[in-house]
C-alpha positions as CSV (number, residue, x, y, z in Angstrom):
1,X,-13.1,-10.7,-1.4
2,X,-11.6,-12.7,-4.4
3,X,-9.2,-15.5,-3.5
4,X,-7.4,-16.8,-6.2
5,X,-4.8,-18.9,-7.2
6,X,-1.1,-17.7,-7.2
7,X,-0.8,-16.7,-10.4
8,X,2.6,-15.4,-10.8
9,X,5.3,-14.2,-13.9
10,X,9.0,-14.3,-12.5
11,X,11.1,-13.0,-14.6
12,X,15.1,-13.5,-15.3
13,X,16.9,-12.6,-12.0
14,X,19.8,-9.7,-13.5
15,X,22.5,-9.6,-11.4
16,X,24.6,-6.6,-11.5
17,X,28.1,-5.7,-9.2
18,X,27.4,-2.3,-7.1
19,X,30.9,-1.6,-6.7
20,X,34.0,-0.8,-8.9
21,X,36.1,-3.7,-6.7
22,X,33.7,-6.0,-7.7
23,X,32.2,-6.7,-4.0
24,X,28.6,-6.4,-4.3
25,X,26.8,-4.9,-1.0
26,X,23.5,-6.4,0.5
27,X,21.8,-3.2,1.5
28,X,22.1,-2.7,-2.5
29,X,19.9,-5.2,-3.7
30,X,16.6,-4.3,-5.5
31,X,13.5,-5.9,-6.3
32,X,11.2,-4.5,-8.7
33,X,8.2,-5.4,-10.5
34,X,5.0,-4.6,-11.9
35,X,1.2,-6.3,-10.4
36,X,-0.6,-7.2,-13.6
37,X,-4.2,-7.5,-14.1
38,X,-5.6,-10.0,-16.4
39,X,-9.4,-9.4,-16.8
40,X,-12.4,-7.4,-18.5
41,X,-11.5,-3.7,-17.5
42,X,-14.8,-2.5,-18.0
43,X,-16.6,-4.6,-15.3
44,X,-14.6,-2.2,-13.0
45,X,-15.5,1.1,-14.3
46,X,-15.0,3.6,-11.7
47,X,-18.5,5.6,-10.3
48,X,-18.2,9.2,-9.2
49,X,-19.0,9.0,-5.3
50,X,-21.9,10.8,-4.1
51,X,-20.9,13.6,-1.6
52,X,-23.6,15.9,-1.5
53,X,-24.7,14.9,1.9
54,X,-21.9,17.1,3.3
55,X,-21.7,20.6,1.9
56,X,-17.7,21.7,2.5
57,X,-17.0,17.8,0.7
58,X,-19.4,18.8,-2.7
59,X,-17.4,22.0,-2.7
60,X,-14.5,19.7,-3.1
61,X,-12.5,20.5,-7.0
62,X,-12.3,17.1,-8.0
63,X,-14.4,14.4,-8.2
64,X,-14.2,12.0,-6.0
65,X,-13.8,8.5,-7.9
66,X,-14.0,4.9,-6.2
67,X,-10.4,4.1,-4.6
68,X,-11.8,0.2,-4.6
69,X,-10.2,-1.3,-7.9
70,X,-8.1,1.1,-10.3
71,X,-6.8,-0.1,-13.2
72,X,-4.1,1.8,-15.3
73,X,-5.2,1.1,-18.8
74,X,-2.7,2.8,-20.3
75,X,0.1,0.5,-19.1
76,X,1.1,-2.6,-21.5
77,X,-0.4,-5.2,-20.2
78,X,-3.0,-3.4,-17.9
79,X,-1.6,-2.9,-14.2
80,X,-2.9,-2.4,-10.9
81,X,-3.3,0.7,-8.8
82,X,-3.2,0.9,-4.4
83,X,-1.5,-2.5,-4.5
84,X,0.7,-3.2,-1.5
85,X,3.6,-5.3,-1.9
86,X,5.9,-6.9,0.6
87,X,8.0,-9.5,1.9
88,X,6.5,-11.7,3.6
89,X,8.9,-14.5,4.3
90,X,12.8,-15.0,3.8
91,X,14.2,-12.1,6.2
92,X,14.6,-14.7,9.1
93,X,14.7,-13.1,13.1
94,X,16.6,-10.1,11.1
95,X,15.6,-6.7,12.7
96,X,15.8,-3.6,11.6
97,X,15.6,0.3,12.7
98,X,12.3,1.9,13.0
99,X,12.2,5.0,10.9
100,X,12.4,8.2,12.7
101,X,9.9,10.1,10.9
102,X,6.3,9.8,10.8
103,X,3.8,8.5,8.1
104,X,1.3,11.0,7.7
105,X,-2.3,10.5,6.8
106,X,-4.3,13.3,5.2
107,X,-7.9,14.1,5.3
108,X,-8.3,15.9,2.1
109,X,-11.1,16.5,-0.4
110,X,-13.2,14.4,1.8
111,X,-11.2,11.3,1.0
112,X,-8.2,9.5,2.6
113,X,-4.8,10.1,1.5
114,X,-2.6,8.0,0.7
115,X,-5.7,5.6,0.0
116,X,-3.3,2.6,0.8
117,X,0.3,2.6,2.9
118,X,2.8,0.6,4.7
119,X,3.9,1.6,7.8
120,X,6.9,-0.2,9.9
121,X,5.5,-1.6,13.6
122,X,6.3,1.3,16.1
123,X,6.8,4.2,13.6
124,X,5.0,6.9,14.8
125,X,1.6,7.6,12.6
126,X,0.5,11.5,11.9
127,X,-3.1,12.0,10.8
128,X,-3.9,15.8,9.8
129,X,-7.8,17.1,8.6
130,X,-7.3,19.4,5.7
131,X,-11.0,20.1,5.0
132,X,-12.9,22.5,6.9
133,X,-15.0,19.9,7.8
134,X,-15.3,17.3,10.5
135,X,-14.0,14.1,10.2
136,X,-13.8,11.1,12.4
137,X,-10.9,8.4,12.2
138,X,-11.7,4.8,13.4
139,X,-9.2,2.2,13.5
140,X,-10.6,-1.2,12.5
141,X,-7.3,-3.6,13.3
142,X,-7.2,-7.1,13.5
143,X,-4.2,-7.3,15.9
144,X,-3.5,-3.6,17.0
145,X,-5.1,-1.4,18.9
146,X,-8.3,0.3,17.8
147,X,-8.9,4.0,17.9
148,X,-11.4,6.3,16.9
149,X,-11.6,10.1,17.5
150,X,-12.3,13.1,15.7
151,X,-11.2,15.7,14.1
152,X,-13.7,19.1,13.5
153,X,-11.5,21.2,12.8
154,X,-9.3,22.1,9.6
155,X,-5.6,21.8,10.3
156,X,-6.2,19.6,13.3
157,X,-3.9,16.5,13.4
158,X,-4.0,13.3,16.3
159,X,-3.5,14.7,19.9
160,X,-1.8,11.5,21.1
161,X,0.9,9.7,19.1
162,X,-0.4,6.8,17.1
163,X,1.8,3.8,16.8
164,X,1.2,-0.1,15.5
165,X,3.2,-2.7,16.5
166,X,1.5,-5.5,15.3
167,X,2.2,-7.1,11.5
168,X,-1.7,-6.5,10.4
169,X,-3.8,-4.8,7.2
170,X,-6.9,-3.0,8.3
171,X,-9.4,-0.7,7.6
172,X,-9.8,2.8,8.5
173,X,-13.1,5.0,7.9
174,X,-14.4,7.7,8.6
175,X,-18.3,7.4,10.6
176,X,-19.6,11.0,9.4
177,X,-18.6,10.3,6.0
178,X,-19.2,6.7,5.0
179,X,-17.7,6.2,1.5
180,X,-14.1,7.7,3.1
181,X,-12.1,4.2,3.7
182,X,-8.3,3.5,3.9
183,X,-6.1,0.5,4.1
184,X,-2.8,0.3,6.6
185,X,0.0,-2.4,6.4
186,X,1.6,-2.4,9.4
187,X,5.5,-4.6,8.8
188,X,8.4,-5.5,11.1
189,X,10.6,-4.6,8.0
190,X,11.0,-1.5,5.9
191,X,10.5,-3.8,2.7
192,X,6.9,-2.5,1.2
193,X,5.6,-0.6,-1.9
194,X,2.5,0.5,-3.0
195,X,1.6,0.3,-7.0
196,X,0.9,3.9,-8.8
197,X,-0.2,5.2,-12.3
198,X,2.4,2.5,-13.6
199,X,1.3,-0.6,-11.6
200,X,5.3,-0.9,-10.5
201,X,7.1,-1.4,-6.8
202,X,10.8,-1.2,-5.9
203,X,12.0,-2.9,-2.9
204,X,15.5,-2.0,-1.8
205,X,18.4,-2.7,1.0
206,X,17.6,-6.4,1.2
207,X,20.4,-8.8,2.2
208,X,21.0,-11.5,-0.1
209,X,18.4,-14.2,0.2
210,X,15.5,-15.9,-1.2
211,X,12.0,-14.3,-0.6
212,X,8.2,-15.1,-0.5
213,X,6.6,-11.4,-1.9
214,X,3.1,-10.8,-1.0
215,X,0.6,-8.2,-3.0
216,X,-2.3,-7.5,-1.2
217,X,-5.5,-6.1,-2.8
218,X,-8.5,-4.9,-1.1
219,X,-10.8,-6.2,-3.8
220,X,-8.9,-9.4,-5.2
221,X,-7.0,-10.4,-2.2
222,X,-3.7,-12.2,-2.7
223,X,-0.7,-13.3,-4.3
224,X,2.7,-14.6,-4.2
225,X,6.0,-15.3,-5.9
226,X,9.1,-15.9,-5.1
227,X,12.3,-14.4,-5.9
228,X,16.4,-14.7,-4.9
229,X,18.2,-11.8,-5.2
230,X,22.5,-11.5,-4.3
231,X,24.3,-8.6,-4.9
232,X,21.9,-6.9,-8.0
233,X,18.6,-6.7,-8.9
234,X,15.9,-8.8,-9.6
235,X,12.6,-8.3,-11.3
236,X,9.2,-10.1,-10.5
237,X,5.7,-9.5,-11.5
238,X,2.3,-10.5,-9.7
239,X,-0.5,-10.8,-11.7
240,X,-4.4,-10.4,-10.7
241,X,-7.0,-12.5,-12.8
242,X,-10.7,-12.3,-11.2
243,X,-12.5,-15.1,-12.7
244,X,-9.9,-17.5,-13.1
């Protein structure tokens, strides 16, 4: 894994009122941003997996690519896809509600999805097999507990109710198919984004404060910045530079 220094852009803090009497609201504030990456694009092409051991996952209609490092070279500069950023300091012994409904992890095309997700500690977790193939799940935690079970069937989702409570980012494959992989945040906050075709996040309902974000990278590893926001929105940008 590449560990390198912070290398982070913070950009001017905009504050805006949320409220025609002037009194701006905590659970209003926004932080968004974009997770840069400064590098040579093309010594991370992405390779077409190899699936013909299992006949229902070459029947698949896409390709399957390499989830490992995905870089949107469209965007201006070049951004970062399956990034997960968070906050990882500033919210104090706060607490907050654990969301009601479940995260759901899919088993499709012979490949996880989402490929990367955040999940708040004791939210219940819902995994579902939609190939008609069988798949195994295996937990590989650092702090929560570890499961693995399978799944033959298609339509066939967890028998027991999956929850973390642990703050943790692990692994999860699959043991039948071995290039299937995932990666789980697991947060005592709701306060956690995952980069897309646009290399952006939005975090929103912070109180006022001054925070430490985090963007984690399965390949690249780590980095940090940080960022006060009061009664508006605030932009920040994390940037990725292998080699440096």
């Amino acid at each position: 894994m590449f560990n390198s220094k912070t290398v982070a852009t913070v950009s001017m803090v905009t504050f805006a009122l949320v409220a025609m009497s002037g009194v701006a609201h905590a659970d209003a504030n926004v932080i968004t941003g974009k997770v840069i990456f400064k590098g040579n694009a093309g010594d991370y092409k992405r390779k077409v997996i190899d699936t013909s051991k299992d006949p229902n996952c070459k029947k698949a209609k896409t390709k399957i690519g390499s989830q490992k490092v995905i870089i949107n070279k469209k965007t201006t500069p070049m951004t970062l896809r399956n990034v997960l950023v968070s906050i990882k300091d500033g919210l104090g012994n706060k607490m907050f509600p654990t969301p009601s409904e479940p995260v759901v992890l899919t088993q499709f095309g012979c490949q996880y999805k989402p490929h990367v997700f955040g999940i708040v500690a004791g939210q219940k977790l819902k995994i579902l097999n939609g190939d008609n193939t069988n798949h195994n799940i295996h937990f590989l935690p650092k702090k929560n507990q570890e499961h693995n079970f399978t799944q033959p069937k298609k339509d066939m989702e967890n028998g027991k109710v999956i929850t973390l409570v642990e703050e943790d980012v692990f692994k999860v494959k699959c043991d039948v198919h071995p290039w299937m992989g995932c990666h789980i945040g697991v947060f005592k906050h709701p306060f956690f984004n995952v980069t897309g075709k646009d290399g952006t996040f939005t975090l929103t309902g912070m109180p006022d404060g001054t925070y430490t974000l985090e963007a984690w990278h399965e390949e690249f590893g780590k980095q940090t910045a940080s960022v006060t926001v009061e009664g508006g929105t605030a932009n920040v940008d994390l940037t990725f530079e292998p080699g440096a």
